[in-house]
Every structure is written in structure tokens, then in C-alpha cells.
Residue frames relative to the residue before (quaternion, step in Angstrom):
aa qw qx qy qz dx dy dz
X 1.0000 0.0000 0.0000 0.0000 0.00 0.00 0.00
X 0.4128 -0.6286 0.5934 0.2870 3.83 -0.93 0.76
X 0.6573 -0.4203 0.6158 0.1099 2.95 -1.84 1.04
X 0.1502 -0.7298 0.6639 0.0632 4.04 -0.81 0.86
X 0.3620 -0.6580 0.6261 -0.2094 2.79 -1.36 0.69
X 0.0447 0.7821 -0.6078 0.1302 4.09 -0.81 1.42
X 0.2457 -0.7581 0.5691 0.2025 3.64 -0.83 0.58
X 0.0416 -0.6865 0.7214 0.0813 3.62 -0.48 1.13
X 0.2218 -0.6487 0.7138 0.1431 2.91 -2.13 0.31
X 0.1709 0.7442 -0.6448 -0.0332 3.11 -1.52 0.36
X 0.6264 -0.6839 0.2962 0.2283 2.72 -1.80 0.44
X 0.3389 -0.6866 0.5090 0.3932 4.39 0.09 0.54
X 0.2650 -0.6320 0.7147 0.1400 3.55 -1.56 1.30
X 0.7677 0.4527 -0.1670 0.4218 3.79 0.19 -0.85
X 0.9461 0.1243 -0.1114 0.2774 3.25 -1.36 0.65
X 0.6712 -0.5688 -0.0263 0.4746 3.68 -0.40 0.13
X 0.4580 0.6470 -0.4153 0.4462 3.32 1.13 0.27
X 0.3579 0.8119 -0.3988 0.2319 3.91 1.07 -0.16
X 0.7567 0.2250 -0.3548 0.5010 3.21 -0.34 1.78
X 0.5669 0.6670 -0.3042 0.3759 3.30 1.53 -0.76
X 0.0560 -0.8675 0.4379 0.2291 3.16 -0.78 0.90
X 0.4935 -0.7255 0.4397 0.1920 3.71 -1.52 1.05
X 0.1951 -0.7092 0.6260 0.2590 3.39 -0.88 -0.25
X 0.0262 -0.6657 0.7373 0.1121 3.74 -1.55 0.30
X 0.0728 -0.5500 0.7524 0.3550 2.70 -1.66 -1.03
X 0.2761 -0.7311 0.6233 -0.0273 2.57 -2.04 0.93
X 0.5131 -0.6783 0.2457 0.4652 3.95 -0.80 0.57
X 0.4295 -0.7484 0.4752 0.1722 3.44 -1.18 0.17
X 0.0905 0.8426 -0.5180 -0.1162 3.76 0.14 0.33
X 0.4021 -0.7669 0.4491 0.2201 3.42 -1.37 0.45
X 0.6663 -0.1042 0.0903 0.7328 3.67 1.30 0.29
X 0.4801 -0.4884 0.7004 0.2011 2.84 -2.18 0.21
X 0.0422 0.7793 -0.6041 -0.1611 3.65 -1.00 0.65
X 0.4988 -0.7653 0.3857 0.1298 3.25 -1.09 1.38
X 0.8203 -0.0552 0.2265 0.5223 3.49 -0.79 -0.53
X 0.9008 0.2739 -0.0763 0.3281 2.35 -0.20 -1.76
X 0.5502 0.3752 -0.4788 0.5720 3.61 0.95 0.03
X 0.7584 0.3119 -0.4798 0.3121 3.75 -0.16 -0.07
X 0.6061 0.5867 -0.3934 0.3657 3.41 1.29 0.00
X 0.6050 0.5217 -0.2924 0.5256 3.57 1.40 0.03
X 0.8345 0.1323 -0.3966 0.3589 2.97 1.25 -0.44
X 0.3924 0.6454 -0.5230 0.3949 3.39 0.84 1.26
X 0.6659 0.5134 -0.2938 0.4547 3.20 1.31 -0.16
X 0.5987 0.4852 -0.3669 0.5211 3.55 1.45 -0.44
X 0.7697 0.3507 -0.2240 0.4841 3.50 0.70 0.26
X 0.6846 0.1008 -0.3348 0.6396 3.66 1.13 0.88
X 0.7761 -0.3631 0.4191 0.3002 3.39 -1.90 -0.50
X 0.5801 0.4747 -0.4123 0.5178 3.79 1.11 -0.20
X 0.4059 -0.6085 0.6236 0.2760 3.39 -1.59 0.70
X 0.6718 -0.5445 0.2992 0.4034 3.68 -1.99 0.65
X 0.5841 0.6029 -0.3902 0.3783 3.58 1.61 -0.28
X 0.5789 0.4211 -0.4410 0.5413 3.72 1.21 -0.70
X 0.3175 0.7013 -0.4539 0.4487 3.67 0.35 -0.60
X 0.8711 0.4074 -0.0250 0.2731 2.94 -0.71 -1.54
X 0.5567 0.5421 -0.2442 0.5802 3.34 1.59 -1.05
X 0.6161 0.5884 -0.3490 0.3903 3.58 0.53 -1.42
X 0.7483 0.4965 -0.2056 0.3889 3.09 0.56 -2.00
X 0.5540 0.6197 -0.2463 0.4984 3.45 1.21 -1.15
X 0.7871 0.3396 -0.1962 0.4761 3.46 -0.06 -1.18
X 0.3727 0.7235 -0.2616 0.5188 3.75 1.34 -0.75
X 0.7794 0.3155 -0.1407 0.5227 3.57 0.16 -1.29
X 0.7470 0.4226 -0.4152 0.3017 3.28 0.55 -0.82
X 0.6930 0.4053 -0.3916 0.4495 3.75 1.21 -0.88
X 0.5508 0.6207 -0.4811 0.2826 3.49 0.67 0.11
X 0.7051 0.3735 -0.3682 0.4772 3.29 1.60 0.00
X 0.6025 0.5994 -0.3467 0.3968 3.56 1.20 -0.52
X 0.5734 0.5502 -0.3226 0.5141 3.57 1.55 -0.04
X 0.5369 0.5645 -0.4094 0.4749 3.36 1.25 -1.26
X 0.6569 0.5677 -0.3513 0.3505 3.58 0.44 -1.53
X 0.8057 0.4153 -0.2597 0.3329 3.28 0.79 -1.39
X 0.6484 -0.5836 0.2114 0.4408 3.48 1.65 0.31
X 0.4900 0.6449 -0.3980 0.4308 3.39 1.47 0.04
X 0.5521 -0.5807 0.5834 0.1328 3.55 -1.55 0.50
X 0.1240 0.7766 -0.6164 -0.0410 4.05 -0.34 0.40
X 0.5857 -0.5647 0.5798 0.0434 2.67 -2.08 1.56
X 0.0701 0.8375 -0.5191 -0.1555 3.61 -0.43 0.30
X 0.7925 -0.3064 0.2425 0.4682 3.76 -0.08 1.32
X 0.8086 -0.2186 0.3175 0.4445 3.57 0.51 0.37
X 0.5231 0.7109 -0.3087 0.3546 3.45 1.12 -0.69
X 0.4401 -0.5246 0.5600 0.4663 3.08 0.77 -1.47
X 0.2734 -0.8065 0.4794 0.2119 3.53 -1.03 0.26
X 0.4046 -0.6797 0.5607 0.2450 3.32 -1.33 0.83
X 0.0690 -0.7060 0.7045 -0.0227 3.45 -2.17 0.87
X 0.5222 -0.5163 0.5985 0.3202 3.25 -1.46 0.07
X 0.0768 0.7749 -0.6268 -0.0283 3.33 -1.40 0.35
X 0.7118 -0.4025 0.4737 0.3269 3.71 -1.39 0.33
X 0.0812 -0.5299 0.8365 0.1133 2.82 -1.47 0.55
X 0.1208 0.7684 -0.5821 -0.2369 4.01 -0.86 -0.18
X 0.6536 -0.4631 0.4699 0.3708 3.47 -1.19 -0.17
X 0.7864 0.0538 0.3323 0.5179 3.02 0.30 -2.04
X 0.3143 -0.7627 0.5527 0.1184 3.29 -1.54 0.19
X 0.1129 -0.8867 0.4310 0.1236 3.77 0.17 0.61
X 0.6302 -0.6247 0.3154 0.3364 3.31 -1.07 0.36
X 0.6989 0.5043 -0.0200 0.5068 3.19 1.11 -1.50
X 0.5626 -0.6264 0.4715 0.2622 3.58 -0.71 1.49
X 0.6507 0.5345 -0.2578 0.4738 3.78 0.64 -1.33
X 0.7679 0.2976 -0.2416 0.5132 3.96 0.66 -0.55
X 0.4845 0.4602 -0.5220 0.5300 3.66 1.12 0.49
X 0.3201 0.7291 -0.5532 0.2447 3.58 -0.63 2.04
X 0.6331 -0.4445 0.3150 0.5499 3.87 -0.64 0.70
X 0.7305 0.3767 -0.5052 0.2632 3.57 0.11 0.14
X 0.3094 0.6078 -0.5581 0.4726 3.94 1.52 0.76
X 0.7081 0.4699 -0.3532 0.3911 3.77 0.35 -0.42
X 0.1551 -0.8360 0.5217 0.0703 3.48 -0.70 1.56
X 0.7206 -0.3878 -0.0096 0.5746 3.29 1.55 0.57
X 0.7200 -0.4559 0.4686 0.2328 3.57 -1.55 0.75
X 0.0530 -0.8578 0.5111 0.0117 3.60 -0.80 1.09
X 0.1022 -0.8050 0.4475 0.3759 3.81 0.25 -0.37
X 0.3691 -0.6752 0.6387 0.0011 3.19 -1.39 1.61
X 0.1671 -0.6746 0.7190 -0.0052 3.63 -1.53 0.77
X 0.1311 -0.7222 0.6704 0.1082 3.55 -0.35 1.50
X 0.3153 -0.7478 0.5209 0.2646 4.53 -0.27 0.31
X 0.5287 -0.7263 0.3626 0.2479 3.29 -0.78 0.88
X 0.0561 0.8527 -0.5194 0.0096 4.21 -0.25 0.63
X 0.1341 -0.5604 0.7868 0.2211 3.83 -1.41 -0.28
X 0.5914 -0.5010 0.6264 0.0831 2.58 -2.10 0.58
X 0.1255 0.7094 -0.6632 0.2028 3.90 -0.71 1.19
X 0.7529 -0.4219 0.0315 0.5041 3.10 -0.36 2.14
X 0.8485 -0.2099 0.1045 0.4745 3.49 0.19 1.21
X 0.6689 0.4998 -0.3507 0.4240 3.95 0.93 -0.78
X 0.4130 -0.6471 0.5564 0.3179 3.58 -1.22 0.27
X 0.0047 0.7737 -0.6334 -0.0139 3.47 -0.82 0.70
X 0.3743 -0.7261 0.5673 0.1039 3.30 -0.32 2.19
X 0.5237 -0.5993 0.5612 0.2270 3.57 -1.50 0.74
X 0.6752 0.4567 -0.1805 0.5504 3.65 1.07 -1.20
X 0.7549 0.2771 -0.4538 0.3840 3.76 0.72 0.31
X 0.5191 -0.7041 0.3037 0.3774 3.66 -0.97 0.33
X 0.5177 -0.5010 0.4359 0.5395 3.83 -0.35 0.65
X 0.8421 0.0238 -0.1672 0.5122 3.86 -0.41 -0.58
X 0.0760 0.7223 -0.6874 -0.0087 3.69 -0.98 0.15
X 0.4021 -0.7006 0.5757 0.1266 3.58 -1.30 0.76
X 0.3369 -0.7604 0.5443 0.1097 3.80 -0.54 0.87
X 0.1522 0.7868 -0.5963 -0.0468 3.82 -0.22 0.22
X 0.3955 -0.7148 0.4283 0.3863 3.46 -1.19 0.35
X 0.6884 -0.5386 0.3320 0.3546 3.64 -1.02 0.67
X 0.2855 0.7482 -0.5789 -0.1532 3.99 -0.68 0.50
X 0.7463 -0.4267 0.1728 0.4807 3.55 0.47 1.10
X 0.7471 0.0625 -0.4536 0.4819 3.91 0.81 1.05
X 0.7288 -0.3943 0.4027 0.3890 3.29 -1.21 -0.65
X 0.4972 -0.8188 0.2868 -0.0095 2.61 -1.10 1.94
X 0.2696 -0.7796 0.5464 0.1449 4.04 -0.40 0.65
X 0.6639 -0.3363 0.4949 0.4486 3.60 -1.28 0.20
X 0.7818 0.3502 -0.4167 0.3041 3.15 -0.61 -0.76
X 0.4682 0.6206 -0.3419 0.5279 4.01 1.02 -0.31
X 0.9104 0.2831 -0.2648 -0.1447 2.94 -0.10 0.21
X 0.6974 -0.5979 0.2504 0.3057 3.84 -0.31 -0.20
X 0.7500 0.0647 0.1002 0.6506 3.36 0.52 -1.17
X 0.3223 -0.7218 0.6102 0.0528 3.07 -1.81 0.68
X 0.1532 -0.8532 0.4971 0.0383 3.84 -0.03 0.21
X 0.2030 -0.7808 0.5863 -0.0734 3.44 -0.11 1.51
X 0.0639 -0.7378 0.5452 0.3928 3.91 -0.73 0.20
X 0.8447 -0.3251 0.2130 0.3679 3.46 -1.19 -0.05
């Protein structure tokens, strides 16, 4: 399925272009699928039912935080791996005032998994070719479309 795609517009406040308006585009998704839709469709395609599934995924989440807590980093299959990170406030001059109380709280970060090909990143989680269509308020089909997208 191609990858959608909306053109917003707005208007620049800053600098010498101020007032001018731009156009982009920007990505489009069509829902969130939950659990339970990825647990069916990991189960239509091996030997575990959507309820073991579900456990995995379930149990899955839970040590991914009880590890964060314990200060570890997790790999996810290729995915990339999740961490904690900082929020801080401030920065201080002095080595002696750089203490847990600069942290205004603890965010979770997702570094994506890539290789190197003559210098380009090539993310695991995107597809080598992917079609772009522009957005016309449902969900798009092959036959729509416009652009292709090759990575590097």
C-alpha cells in the first residue's frame, strides 16, 4: 500500500520571507492498529494463536520497561532500540552543580535501526521502494498514484 501524503500551508513569521506563504507536504496516516490487529496478523501467518500473540506482545512490553528502569537500553529485532532520556531545565556552569536534580523528567527515545550503503542510511523500518500519493480524504490504492521513492 502507498504511503499518503497532505499539503499544508502556512504562513512564515520570521525573517525575510515574513508573510509569505509556503506549502509542504506532510505524512498522512490512516489509523493506528492495535494489538489486537497485529496479533491476528501474526497469527495468520505462523503456529501461535492471536491470544499467545498477545501474551508475547504483553509480556514484551512489560520487560521493556522493567529493564529501562534497571538502566539498560533495548534492541528491538532490527527495529531499532529504545532508551530513556532527560528532559533538563537548565545547564550550569560548574561540574559540582551538574546533579539529578537538572532532570525535569525521563522521556522514552527510539534510536531506528540503519546500515551504511556508500555513506547513506538505510532505515530497516522503511521499505526500499514505497509510492507517495497525495491525500483525498480515504485510503489510497495503487492505481492513485504519483511518485515513487527509492532509498539511496
Amino acid at each position: 500500500m502507498p504511503k499518503a501524503y497532505r499539503v499544508t500551508k502556512r504562513e512564515l513569521q520570521i525573517g525575510s520571507r515574513k508573510g509569505e506563504t509556503v506549502y509542504n507536504v506532510s505524512p498522512v496516516s490512516y489509523g493506528v492498529l492495535g494489538s489486537d490487529d497485529v496479533a491476528r496478523q501474526i497469527a495468520a501467518e505462523s503456529t501461535a494463536s492471536p491470544g499467545d500473540v498477545k501474551n508475547v506482545l504483553d509480556r514484551y512490553a512489560y520487560y521493556v520497561v522493567e529493564n529501562l528502569k534497571k538502566g539498560y537500553s533495548i534492541e528491538l529485532l532490527g527495529f531499532g532500540t529504545l532508551y530513556l532520556r532527560f528532559i533538563t531545565g537548565r545547564s550550569v556552569t560548574a561540574e559540582k552543580d551538574a546533579t539529578a536534580a537538572l532532570v525535569k523528567s525521563l522521556v522514552p527515545g527510539f534510536r531506528p535501526a540503519y546500515t551504511l550503503v556508500n555513506k547513506n542510511r538505510i532505515y530497516a523500518l522503511v521499505p526500499d521502494k514505497i509510492t507517495l500519493v497525495k491525500y483525498n480524504g480515504r485510503v489510497a490504492t495503487e492505481d492513485n498514484s504519483e511518485d515513487t521513492v527509492e532509498q539511496p
